[in-house]
C-alpha positions in Angstrom: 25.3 13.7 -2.9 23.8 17.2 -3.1 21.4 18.1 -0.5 17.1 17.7 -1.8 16.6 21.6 -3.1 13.0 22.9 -1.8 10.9 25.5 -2.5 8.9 26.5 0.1 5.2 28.2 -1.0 3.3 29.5 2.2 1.4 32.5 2.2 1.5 32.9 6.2 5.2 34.2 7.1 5.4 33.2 10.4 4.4 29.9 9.3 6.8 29.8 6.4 9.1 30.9 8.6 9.0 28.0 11.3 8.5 25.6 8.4 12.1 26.8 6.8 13.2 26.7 10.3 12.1 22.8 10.7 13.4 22.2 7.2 17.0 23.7 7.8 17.3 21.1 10.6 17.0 18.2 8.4 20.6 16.9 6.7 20.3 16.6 2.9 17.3 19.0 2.7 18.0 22.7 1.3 15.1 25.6 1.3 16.4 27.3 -1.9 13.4 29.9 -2.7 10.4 30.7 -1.1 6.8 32.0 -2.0 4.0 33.5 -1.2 1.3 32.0 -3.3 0.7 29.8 -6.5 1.6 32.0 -8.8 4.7 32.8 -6.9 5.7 29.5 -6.5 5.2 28.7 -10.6 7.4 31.7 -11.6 10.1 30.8 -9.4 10.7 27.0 -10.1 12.4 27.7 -13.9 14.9 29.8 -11.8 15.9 28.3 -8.7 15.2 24.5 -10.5 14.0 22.8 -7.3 13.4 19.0 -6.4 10.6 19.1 -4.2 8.1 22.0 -4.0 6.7 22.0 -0.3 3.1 23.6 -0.8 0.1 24.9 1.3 -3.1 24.0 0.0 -5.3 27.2 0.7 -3.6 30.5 -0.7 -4.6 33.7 -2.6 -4.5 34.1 -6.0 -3.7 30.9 -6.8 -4.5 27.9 -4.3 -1.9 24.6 -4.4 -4.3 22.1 -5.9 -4.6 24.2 -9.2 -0.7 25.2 -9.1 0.1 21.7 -8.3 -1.6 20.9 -11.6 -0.1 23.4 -13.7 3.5 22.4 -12.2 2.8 18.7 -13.0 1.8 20.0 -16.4 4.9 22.5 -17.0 7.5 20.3 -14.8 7.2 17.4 -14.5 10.3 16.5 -13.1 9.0 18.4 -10.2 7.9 16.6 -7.0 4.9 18.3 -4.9 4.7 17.5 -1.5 0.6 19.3 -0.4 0.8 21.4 3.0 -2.4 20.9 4.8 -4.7 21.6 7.9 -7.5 18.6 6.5 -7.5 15.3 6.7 -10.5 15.3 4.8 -10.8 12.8 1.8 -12.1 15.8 -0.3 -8.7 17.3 0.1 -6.7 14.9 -0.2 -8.3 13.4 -3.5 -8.1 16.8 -5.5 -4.9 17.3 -4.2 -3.5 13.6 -5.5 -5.4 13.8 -8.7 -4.1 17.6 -9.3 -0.7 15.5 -9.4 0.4 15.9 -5.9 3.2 13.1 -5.1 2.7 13.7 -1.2 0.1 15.3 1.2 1.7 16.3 5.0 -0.5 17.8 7.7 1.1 20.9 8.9 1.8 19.6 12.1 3.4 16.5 11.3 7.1 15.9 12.8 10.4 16.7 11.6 10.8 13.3 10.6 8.2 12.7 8.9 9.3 15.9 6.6 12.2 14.0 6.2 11.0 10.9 5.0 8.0 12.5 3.0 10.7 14.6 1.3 13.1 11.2 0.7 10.0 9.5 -0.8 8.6 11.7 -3.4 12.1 12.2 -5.0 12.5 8.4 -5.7 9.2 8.9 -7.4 7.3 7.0 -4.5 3.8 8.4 -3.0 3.7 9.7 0.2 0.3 9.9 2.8 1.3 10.5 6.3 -0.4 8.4 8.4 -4.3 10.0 9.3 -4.4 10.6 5.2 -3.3 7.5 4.4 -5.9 5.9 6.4 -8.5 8.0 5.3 -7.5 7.4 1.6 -7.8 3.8 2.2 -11.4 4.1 4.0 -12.6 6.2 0.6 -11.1 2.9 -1.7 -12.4 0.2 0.8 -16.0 2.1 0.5 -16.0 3.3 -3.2 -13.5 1.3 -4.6 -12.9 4.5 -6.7 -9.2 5.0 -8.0 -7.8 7.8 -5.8 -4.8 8.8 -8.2 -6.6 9.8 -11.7 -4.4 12.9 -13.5 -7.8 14.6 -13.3 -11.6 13.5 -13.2 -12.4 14.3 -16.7 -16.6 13.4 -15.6 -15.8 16.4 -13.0 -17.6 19.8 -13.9 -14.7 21.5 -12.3 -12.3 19.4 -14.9 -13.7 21.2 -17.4 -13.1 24.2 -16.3 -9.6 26.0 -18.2 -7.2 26.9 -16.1 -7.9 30.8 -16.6 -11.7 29.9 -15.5 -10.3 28.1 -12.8 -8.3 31.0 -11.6 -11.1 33.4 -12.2 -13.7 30.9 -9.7 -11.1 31.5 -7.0 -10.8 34.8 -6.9 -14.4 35.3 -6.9 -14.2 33.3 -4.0 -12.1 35.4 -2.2 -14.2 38.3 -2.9 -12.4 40.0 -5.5 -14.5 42.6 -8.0 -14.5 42.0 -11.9 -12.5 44.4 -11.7 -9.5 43.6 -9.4 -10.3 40.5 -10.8 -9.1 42.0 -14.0 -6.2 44.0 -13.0 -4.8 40.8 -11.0 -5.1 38.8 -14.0 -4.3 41.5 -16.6 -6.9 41.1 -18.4 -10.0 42.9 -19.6 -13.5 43.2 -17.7 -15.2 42.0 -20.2 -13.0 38.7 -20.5 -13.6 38.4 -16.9 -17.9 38.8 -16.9 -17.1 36.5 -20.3 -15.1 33.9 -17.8 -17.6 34.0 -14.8 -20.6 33.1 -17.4 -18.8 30.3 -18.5 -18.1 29.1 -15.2 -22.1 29.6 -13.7 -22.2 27.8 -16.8 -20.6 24.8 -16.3 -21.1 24.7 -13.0 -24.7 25.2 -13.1 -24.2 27.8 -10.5 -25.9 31.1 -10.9 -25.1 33.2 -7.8 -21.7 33.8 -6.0 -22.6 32.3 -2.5 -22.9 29.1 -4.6 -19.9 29.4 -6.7 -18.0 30.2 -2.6 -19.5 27.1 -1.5 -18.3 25.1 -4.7 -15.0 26.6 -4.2 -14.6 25.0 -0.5 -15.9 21.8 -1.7 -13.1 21.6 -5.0 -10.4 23.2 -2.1 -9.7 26.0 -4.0 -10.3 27.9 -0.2 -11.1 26.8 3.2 -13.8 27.2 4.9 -11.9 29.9 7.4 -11.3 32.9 4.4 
């Protein structure tokens, strides 16, 4: 049997680094490609054709949640396993309903890689263990179904994708127009984009569209 192919998508080198080193300890496991951020990670997966995308939730440009959506959208034959810091149910609830077939904390064991990796590609779900509990509180307490595609009564559902890139870098404190020039597009798409989203949102200054941000994990609380 062919080793699990992984692309790794980190946008901290000397983490992605120790993760690839973890990764290439495992038998059956191979890091094939990897990235520095969403976008990264999207326009490598048609070339290297990887099994199991290994990806942080909080990086620039675009975050994991809203790649994890768009590669569950474009390929879904691909499995993505979230990276994490939070154990939060907040996290762990956009990241599942983004598409996510696993969510690992960063510092979870070299076995539990293993078997997280081993799950998702027989098409199980995979929670290591704090998650999973957490998960399980959230259902007990809400009885809310955890694992919708996406929370169409969400405001941040309907959102486009473009609008949804356009929130995040606002976020990280990009201008209109490096906002433009990272998305090639015009200034005027982008003042068109952030109306939209104030919009829909009912948001109508920038420390409250940062806050929202957080909240939807598009970026922690640390950037």
């Amino acid at each position: 049997m062919r080793p699990f192919r992984v692309l790794l998508a980190e946008d901290h080198q000397l983490v992605r680094a120790g993760f690839r080193a973890l990764l290439n300890m495992l038998e059956d496991i191979e890091v094939i490609a990897e990235a520095n951020d969403g976008q990264e990670a999207l326009a490598l997966i048609p070339q290297v054709k990887p099994d199991v995308v290994l990806m942080d939730i909080s990086m620039p440009r675009l975050n994991g949640i809203e790649a994890t959506r768009r590669i569950r959208r474009d390929y879904p034959e691909v499995r993505v396993i979230i990276l994490s810091m939070y154990t939060t149910e907040e996290y762990v609830l956009q990241a599942l309903r983004a598409g996510a077939a696993g969510y690992l904390l960063k510092d979870s064991t070299p076995a539990e890689f293993n078997h997280a990796i081993q799950s998702v590609t027989k098409g199980e779900t995979y929670l290591c263990t704090g998650v999973a509990q957490h998960v399980a509180e959230y259902i007990q307490r809400t009885g809310a179904e955890p694992h919708p595609q996406d929370d169409q009564a969400s405001p941040y559902a309907q959102l486009t994708s473009r609008q949804r890139e356009v929130l995040q870098l606002v976020a990280e404190g990009r201008s209109t127009n490096q906002i433009a020039q990272s998305l090639h597009i015009s200034v005027k798409t982008v003042e068109r984009h952030r109306a939209n989203i104030k919009e829909r949102l009912h948001i109508h200054d920038t420390p409250g569209l940062i806050r929202y941000a957080i909240r939807a994990g598009l970026i922690s609380a640390e950037e």
